[in-house]
N, C-alpha and C positions, 0 to 999 in steps of 0.2 A: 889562234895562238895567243894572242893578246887576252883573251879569258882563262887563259889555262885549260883550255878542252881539247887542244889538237897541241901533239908535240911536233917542233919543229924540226925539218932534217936536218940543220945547220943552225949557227947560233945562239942568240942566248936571249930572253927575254923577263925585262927585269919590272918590277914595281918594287917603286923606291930601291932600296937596298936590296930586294930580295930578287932571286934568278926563281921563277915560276917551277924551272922544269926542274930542278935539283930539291924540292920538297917531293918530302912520298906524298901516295896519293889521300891520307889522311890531312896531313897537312895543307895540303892543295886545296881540297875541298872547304876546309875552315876557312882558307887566307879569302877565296874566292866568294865565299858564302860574307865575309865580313868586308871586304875590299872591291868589289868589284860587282856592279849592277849587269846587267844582261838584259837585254828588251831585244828577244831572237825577234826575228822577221817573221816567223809559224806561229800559229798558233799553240801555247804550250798553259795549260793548268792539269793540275788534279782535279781529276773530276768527282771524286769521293769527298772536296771540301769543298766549305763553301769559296764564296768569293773574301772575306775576311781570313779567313785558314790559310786560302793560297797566299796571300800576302803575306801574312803572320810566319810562311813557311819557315824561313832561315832562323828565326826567332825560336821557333821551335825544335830545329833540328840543333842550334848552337844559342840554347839560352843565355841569359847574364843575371837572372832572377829577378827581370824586371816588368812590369807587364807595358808593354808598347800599344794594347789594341787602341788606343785614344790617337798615339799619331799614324797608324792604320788608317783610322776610320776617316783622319783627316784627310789624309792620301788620297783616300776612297771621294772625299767630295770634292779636293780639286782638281782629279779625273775624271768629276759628273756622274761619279757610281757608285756614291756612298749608298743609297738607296737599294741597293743590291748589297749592300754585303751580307746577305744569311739568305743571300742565294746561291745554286750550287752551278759550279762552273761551268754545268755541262747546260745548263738554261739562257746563258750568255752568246748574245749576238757575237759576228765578230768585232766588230769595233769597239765592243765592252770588255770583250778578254783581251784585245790589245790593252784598254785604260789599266785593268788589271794587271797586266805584266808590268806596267811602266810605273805602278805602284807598288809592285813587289819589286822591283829592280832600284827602288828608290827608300825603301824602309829603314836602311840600315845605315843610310848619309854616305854611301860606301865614296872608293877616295875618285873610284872613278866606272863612268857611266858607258858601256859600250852599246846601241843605239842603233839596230840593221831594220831600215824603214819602219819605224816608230807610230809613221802615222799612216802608213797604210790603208789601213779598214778606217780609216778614221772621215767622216765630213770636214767639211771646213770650217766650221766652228771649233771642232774640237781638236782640230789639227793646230789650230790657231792656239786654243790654251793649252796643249802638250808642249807643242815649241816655245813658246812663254814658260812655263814651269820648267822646261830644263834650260833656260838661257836665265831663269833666275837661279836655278841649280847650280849651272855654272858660276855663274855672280858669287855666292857662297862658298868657292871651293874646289868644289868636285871638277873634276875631267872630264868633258861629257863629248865621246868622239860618237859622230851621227852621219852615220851611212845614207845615202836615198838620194832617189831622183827627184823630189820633193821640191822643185824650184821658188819654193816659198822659204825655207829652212833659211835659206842664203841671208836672208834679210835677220835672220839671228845668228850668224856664225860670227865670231871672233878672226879667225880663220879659214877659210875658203880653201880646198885640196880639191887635185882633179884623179882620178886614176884610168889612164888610156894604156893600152897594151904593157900592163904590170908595170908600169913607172905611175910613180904617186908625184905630184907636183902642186907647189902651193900656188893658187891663181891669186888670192889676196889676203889680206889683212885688216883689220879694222879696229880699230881703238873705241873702246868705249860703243859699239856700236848698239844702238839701240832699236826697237822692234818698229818705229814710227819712221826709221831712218834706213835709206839702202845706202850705204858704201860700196858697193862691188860696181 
């Protein structure tokens, strides 16, 4: 609901100013393509582009007449898969189309980051620089809400939520908290 992909039966859900579900689905799709990163939990590319194309995607489907491949491809190396990119999606392990989503989820500086187990296929190294890149994402701005049982994540949350039988409750807080540091 929060990405604009499932309408709500009740309520109202808003970014910034705007109510999600009262755009048509034209509009919807641009706010979301330009507003709002996704890093779904499945596995999701085109498998007709390559690994640069999927990323490049929203650019391409909602240009601005500017060419972006350079902070792409930068995407592409601080997810450790620059190396791939003009290779095609369907060649990518999974823990590389994860890197990939979470670099198409991030091309567009969107305002905010929604994040359903990110590092899943991921080893520990690179779960390590995912959660480092989006707690510096967050640092710059973006919203970056990060679903997963991942009990490493904790040690970069701002905020800490629990969710037990559909009550969402905040367990903590942290100021300034940094990746060397556990406050929880």
């Amino acid at each position: 609901m929060m990405a604009g992909l499932l309408q709500p039966t009740e309520g109202q859900v808003f970014l910034g100013d705007t109510d999600l579900y009262r755009l048509d689905d034209k509009a919807l799709s641009k706010l979301r393509s330009k507003e709002i990163g996704v890093i779904p939990q499945g596995q999701t590319a085109l498998y007709a582009l390559t690994v640069l194309e999927n990323v490049l995607l929203s650019w391409t489907l909602y240009p601005d007449g500017a060419d972006h491949e350079a902070e792409a491809m930068e995407l592409l190396e601080k997810v450790g898969i620059g190396h791939l990119a003009s290779s095609m999606a369907s060649e990518l392990s999974g823990g590389e189309m994860r890197r990939m989503a979470i670099a198409r989820a991030m091309i567009r500086k969107p305002s905010v980051i929604l994040a359903d187990e990110p590092t899943g296929d991921l080893d520990d190294e690179n779960t390590q620089e995912v959660l480092k890149l989006l707690k510096e994402t967050a640092g710059q701005g973006t919203a970056v809400l990060l679903v997963t049982h991942e009990k490493e994540a904790e040690r970069y949350a701002d905020i800490l939520m629990k969710m037990d039988s559909g009550r969402l409750s905040v367990i903590s807080t942290c100021e300034n908290n940094l990746p060397e540091q556990n406050c929880f």
